[in-house]
C-alpha positions as CSV (number, residue, x, y, z in Angstrom):
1,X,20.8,-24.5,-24.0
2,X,21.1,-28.0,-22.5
3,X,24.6,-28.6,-22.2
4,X,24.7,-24.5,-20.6
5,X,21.7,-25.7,-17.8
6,X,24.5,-28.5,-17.0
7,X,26.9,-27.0,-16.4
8,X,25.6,-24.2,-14.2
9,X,23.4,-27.1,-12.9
10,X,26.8,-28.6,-11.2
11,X,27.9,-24.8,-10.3
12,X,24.7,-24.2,-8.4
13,X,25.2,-27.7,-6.8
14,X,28.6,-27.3,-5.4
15,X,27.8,-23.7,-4.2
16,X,24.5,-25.0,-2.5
17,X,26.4,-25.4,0.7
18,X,27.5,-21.8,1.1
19,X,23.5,-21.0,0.9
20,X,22.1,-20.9,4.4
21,X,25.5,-19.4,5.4
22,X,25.2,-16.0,3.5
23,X,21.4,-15.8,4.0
24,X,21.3,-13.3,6.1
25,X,18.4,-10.5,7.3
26,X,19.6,-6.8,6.5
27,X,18.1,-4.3,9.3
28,X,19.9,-1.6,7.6
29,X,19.0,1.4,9.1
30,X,19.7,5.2,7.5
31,X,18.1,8.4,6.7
32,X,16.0,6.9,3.8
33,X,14.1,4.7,6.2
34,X,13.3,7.7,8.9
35,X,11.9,9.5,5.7
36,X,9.3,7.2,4.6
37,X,5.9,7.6,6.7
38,X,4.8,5.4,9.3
39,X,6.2,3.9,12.6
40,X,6.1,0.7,12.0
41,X,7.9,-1.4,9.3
42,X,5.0,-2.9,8.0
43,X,3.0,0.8,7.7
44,X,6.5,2.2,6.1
45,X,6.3,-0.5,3.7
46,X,2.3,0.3,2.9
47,X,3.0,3.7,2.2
48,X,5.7,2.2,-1.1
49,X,2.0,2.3,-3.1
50,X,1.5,6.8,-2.4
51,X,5.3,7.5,-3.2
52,X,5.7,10.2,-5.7
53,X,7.6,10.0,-8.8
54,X,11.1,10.7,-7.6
55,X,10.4,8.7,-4.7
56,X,9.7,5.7,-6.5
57,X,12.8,6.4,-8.9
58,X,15.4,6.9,-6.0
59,X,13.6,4.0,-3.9
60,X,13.1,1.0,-6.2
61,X,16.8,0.3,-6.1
62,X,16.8,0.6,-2.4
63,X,14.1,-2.0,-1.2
64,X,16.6,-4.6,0.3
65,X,18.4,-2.1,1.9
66,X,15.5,-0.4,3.7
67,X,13.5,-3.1,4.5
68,X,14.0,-6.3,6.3
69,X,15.2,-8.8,3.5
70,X,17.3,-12.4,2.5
71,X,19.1,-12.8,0.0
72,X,19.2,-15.1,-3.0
73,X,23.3,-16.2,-3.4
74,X,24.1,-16.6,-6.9
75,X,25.8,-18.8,-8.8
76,X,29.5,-18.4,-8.7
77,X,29.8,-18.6,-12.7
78,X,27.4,-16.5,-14.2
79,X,25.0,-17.9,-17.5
80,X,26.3,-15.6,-20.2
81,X,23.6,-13.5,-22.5
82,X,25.5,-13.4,-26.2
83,X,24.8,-10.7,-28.2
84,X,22.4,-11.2,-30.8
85,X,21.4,-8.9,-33.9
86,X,20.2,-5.6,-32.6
87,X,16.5,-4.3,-32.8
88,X,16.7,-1.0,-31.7
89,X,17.7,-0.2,-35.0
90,X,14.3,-1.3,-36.8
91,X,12.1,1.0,-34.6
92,X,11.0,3.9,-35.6
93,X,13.5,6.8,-35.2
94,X,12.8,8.2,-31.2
95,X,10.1,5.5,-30.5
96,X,12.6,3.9,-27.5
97,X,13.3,6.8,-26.3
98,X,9.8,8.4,-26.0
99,X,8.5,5.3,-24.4
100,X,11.4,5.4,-21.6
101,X,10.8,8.6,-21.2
102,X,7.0,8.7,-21.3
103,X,6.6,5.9,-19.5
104,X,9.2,6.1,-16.7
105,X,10.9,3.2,-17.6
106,X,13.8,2.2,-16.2
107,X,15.4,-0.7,-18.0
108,X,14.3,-2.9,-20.7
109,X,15.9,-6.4,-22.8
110,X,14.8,-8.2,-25.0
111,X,15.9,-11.8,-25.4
112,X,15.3,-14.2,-28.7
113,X,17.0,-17.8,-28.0
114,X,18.3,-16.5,-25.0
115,X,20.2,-13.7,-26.8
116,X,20.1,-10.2,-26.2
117,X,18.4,-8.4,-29.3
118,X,17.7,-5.3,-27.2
119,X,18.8,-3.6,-24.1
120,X,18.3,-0.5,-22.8
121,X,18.8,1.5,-19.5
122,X,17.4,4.7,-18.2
123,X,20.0,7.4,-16.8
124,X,21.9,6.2,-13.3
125,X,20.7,2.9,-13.9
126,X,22.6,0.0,-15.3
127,X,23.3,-3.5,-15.4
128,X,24.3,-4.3,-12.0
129,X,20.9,-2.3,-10.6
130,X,18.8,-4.2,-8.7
131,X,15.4,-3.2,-8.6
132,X,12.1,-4.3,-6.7
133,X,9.6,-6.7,-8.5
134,X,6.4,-6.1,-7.1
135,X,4.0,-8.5,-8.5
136,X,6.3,-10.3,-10.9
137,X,7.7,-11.7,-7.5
138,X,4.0,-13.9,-7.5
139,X,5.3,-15.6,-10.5
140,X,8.8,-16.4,-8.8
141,X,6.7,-17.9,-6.2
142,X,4.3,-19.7,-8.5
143,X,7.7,-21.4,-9.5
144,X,8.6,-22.4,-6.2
145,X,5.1,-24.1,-5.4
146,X,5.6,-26.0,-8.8
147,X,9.7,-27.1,-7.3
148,X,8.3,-27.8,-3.9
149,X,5.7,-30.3,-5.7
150,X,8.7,-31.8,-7.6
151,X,10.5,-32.3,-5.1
152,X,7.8,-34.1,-2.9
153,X,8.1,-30.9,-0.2
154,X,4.1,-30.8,-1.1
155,X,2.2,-33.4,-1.6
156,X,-0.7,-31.9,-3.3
157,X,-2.2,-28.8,-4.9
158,X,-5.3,-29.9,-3.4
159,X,-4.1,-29.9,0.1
160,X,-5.9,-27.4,2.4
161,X,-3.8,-24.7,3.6
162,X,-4.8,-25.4,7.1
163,X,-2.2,-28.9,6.3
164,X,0.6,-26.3,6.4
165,X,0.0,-23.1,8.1
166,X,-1.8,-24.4,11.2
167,X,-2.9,-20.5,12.5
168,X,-5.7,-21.0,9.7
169,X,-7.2,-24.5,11.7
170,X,-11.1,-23.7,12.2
171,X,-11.1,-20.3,10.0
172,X,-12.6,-20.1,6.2
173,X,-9.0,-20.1,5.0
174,X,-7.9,-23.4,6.3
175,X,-10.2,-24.6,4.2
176,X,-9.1,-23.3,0.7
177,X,-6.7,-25.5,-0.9
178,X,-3.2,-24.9,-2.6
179,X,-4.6,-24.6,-6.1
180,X,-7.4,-22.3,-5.8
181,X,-4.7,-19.8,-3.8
182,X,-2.4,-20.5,-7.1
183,X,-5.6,-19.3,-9.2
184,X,-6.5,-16.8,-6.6
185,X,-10.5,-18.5,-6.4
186,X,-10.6,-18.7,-2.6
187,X,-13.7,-17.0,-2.2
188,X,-12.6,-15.2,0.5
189,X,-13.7,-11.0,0.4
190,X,-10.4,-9.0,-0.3
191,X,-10.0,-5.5,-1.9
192,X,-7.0,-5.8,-4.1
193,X,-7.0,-1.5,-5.0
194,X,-4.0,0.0,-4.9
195,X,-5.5,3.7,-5.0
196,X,-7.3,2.8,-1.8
197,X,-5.4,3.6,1.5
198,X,-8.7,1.7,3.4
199,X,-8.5,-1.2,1.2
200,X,-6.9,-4.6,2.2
201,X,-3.8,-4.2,0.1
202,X,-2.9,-1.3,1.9
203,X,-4.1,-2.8,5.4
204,X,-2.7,-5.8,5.2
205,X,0.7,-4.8,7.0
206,X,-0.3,-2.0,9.5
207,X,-1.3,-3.3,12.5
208,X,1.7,-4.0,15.3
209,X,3.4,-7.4,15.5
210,X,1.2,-10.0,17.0
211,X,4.3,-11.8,18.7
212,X,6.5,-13.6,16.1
213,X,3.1,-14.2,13.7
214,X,3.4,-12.9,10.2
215,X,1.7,-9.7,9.4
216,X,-0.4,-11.4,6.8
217,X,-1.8,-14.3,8.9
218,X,-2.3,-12.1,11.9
219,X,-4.7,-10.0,9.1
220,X,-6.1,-12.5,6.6
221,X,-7.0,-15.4,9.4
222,X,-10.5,-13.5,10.6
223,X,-11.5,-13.0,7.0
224,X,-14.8,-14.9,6.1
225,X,-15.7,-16.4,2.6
226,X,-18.0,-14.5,0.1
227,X,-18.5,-17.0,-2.4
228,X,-17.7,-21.1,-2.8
229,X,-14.1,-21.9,-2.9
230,X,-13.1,-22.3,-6.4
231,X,-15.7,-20.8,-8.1
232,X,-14.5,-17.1,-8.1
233,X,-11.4,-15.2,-9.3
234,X,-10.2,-12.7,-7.4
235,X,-6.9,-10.9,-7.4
236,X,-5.2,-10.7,-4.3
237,X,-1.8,-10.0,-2.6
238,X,-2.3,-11.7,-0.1
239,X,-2.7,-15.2,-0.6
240,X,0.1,-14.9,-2.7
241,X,1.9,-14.0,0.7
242,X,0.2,-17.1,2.1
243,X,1.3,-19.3,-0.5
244,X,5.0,-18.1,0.2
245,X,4.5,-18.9,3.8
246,X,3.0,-22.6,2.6
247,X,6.2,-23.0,0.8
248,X,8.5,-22.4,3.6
249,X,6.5,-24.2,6.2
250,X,6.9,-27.1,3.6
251,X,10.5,-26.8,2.9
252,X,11.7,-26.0,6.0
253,X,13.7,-23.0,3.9
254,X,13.1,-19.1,3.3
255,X,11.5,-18.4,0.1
256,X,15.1,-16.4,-0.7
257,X,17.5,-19.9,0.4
258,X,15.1,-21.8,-1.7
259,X,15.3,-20.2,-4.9
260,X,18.5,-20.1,-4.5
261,X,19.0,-23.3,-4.5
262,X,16.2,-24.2,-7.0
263,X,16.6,-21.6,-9.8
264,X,19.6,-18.7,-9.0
265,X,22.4,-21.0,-8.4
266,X,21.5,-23.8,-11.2
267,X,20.8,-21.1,-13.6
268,X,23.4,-18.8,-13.5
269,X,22.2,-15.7,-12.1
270,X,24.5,-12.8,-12.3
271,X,24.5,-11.1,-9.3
272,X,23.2,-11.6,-5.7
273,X,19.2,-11.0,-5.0
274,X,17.3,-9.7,-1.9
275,X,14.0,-11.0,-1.2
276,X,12.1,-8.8,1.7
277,X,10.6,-10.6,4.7
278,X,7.8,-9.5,7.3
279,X,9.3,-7.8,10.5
280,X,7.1,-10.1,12.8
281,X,7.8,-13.5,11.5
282,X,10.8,-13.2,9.6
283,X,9.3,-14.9,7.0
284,X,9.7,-13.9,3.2
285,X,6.8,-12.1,1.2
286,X,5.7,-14.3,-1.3
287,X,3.7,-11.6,-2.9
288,X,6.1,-9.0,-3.8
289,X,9.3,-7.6,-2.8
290,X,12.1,-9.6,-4.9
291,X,14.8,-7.5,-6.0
292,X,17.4,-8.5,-8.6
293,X,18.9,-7.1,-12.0
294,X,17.1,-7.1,-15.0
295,X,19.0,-9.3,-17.1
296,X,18.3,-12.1,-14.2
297,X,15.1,-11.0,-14.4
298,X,14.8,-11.7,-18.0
299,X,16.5,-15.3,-17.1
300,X,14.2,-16.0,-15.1
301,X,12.1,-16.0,-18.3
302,X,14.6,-18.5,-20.4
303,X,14.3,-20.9,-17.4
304,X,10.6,-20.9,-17.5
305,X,11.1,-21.7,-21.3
306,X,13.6,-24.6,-20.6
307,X,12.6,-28.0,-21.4
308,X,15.4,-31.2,-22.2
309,X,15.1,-33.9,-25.2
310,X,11.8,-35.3,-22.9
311,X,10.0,-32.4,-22.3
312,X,11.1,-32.2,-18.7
313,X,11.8,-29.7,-16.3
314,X,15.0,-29.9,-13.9
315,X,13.2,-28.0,-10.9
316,X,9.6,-28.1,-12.1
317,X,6.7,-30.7,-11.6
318,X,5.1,-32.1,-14.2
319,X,1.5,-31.4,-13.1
320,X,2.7,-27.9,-12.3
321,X,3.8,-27.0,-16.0
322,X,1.1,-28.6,-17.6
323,X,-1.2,-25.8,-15.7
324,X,0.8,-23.0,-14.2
325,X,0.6,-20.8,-18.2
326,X,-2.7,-22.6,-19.2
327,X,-5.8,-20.5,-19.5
328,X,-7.2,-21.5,-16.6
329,X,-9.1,-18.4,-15.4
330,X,-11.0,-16.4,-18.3
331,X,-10.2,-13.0,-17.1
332,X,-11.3,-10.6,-19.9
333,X,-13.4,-10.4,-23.3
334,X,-9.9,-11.0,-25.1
335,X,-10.0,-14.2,-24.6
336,X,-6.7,-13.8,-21.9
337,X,-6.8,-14.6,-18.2
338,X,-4.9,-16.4,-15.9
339,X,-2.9,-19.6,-14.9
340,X,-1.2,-20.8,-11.9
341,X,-0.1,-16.6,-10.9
342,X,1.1,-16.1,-14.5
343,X,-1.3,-13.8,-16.8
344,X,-2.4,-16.2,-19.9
345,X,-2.4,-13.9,-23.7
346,X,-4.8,-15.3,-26.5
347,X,-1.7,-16.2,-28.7
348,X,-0.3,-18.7,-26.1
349,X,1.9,-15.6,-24.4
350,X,2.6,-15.5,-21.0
351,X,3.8,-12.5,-17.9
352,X,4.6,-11.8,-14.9
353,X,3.6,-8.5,-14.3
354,X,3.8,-6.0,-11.1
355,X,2.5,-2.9,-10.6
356,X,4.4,0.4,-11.4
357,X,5.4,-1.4,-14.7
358,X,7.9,-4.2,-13.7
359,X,7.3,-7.5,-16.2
360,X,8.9,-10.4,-17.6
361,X,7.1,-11.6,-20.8
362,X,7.2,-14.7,-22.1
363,X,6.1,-16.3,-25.8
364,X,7.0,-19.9,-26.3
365,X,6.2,-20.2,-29.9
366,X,9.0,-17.9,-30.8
367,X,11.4,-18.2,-27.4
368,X,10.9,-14.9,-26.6
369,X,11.2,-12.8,-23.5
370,X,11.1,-9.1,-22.6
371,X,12.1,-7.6,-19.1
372,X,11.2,-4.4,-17.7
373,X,11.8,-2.3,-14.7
374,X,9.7,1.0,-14.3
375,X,8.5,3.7,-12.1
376,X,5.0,4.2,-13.5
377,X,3.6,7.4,-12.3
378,X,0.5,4.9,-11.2
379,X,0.2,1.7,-9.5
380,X,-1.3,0.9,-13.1
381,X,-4.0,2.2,-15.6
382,X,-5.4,1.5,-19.1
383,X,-3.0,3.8,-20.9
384,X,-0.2,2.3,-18.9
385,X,-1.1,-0.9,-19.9
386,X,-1.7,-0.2,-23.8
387,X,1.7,1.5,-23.9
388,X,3.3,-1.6,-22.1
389,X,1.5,-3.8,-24.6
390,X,2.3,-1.4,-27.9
391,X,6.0,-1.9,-26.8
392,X,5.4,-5.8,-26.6
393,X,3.6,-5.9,-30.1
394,X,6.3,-3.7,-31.5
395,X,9.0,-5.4,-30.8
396,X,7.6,-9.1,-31.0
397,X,6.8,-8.1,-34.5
398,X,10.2,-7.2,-35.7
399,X,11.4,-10.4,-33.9
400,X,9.2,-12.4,-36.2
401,X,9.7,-10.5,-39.6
C-alpha cells in the first residue's frame, strides 16, 4: 500500500496544476430542474428530502447536473481495486438480493486489504455512476479540516469561527470554536428533522439570496445559544456547512479544488467528482452534496486507513487523527457515538453515514471497508438502520471467519 500512495502521490502532484483550470460551476439547466418544486435553487434543493421513491432513484445520479456544483479532477492514473476472493458466495442463498431489493439499494463493495471481496450494483447503475452522498459528504469535510490543520491553513481547532468567517463577529456563533463545530457541541438551538418541512434542515436554504452571502450564514448568523458551548451534542447540517465555509476561507480554495488536490488526485480516484455549491455565494456545501462512484467512495475509506512505517498521515494532522474516530461524544446506551463528524462503533468501527442509506464503513482492526449507495424509501428509521447494520455484521463476519 505504500509504494501504490507514491506513486499516485507524484500523479496527483503533477496533475495539481490542471486543478483550478477544470474547476468549473455547472448551471445546467433542463427539464429535470423545472420539475422539482420551488423557485428558487435553494427551495428546489430543500424539497431533495419529500422526493418519492422513483424520484430519488432517477435523481441521485443527477445532483451535479441539476444543481450548481465544482468538480473534484481526478487523478490521471487511476488506483487499481484487485480482485480478491469473493463473498457473495458464503451468504445465504437470496440474502443480497432481498436486501437490494428490500432496501433500495443501489450499489454496494466490500473491500478487505484494499481488495474487492464484494461488489454489487442495482439495475441501470454501474461502476461509472456517480451518486449523491448526503451526510457521508460531513466526513469528506471532517478530512479536509484535519489537511487544512496539517498543512498550517488553520492554526487551531480551538479557534473561534468568527477568526474565519467574519459575518459571525458579535453573534453566538462567532463564538463557538472549530472543534465543538467538528463534534457538533455548539450549543446553539437547531432542529436537525428531516420529516419536518418547518424544521431548520429544511429551512436552511429557502429564503432569497442575501447578495453574494451564503444561504447558510445569511440563516444560521441570528441563531442564539441554548446551552454552553461544548457541553451539548447536537446533530446538525448546518455547521457542517459552516465548517466547509471555514475551510475555504482558510485555504483560499473551493472545498471541490481542495480535495482534489489533498485526497482525489494523490489517491487515485477513478473518475471525476461534483461537489454542489450554494447559488448565493458560490461556495461549496460542506454538509452534503458530494457526488462520485462508489468504488471512490469506498477509497475514500482505504485512505482514511492509510498510515506509513511511522504512523503518519500524508494529508492528515497528527492531532486530527488522534481524535477525528475517537469516542468523543457518547451518543447511545451502546456504548457508540461520535468523533470529529465520523460515527464511533463499540468495537473500534467507524462511518460516514448519510441519509437515504449512503455509507462508507470503516474497521481498522481488520482493514475493512464497506460502501453503499441507496434510495431509502425514508430519510432514515430504526428498521433502516438494523437492516444496514445486519448487512455490516453479516458480511464483516464472513471476512473474519
Amino acid at each position: 500500500m505504500k509504494k501504490l500512495f507514491c506513486a499516485f502521490l507524484l500523479v496527483g502532484i503533477i496533475g495539481q496544476a490542471q486543478t483550478n483550470a477544470v474547476n468549473h460551476q455547472t448551471f445546467s439547466a433542463g427539464t429535470e430542474r423545472a420539475a422539482i418544486p420551488g423557485q428558487t435553487m435553494g427551495q428546489k434543493m430543500e424539497s431533495l428530502l419529500f422526493w418519492n421513491g422513483p424520484e430519488k432513484e432517477r435523481l441521485f445520479p443527477q445532483m451535479h447536473r441539476i444543481f450548481p456544483s465544482f468538480q473534484v479532477q481526478a487523478a490521471a492514473r487511476t488506483q487499481q481495486l484487485k480482485k480478491g476472493k469473493d463473498l457473495s458466495d458464503k451468504l445465504p442463498a437470496g440474502y443480497l438480493d432481498n436486501y437490494f431489493k428490500d432496501n433500495h439499494i443501489s450499489g454496494a463493495i466490500v473491500l478487505q486489504n484494499g481488495e474487492v471481496r464484494l461488489e454489487k450494483y442495482a439495475e441501470n447503475v454501474n461502476p461509472e455512476t456517480l451518486w449523491t452522498s448526503f451526510s457521508v459528504a460531513k466526513s469528506v469535510t471532517s478530512m479536509l479540516l484535519g489537511a487544512a490543520l496539517k498543512d498550517g491553513s488553520i492554526a487551531s481547532l480551538d479557534d473561534r469561527l468568527d477568526q474565519y468567517i467574519y459575518e459571525f463577529r458579535g453573534e453566538d456563533y462567532g463564538k463557538v470554536t472549530v472543534r465543538q463545530l467538528l463534534t457538533m457541541t455548539s450549543g446553539i438551538a437547531w432542529n436537525e428533522d428531516y420529516a419536518d418541512e418547518q424544521s431548520d434542515v429544511a429551512q436552511m436554504y429557502r429564503q432569497p439570496c442575501n447578495g453574494d452571502e451564503a444561504h447558510i450564514i445569511t440563516y444560521m448568523k441570528k441563531l442564539k445559544a441554548a446551552h454552553e458551548p461544548g457541553s451539548t451534542f447536537n446533530y446538525s447540517t448546518g455547521e457542517t456547512d459552516l465548517l466547509g465555509i471555514l475551510i475555504e476561507r482558510a485555504t483560499g480554495k473551493k472545498l471541490a479544488a481542495y480535495l482534489s488536490e489533498k485526497i482525489w488526485q494523490p489517491w487515485g480516484m477513478q473518475q471525476n467528482a461534483f461537489w454542489l455549491a450554494d447559488e448565493c455565494s458560490g461556495e461549496n456545501i460542506g454538509g452534503s452534496g458530494l457526488s462520485a462512484t462508489l468504488r471512490d467512495f469506498a477509497r475514500l475509506g482505504t485512505a482514511m486507513l492509510y498510515r506509513d512505517a511511522q504512523g503518519e498521515h500524508p494529508f492528515l494532522a497528527n492531532e486530527y487523527l488522534q481524535q477525528a474516530t475517537s469516542l468523543l461524544i457518547p451518543t447511545g446506551n451502546d456504548g457508540g457515538g461520535y468523533g470529529y463528524l465520523w460515527w464511533r462503533f463499540p468495537n473500534g468501527s467507524y462511518a460516514a453515514f448519510g441519509i437515504f442509506g449512503q455509507m462508507i464503513y470503516i474497521n481498522p482492526k481488520t482493514n475493512f471497508v464497506i460502501a453503499q449507495m441507496a434510495a431509502w424509501p425514508a430519510a432514515g428509521s430504526k428498521e433502516l438502520s438494523a437492516q444496514r447494520a445486519e448487512f455490516i455484521e453479516m458480511v464483516e463476519g464472513l471476512v473474519e471467519k
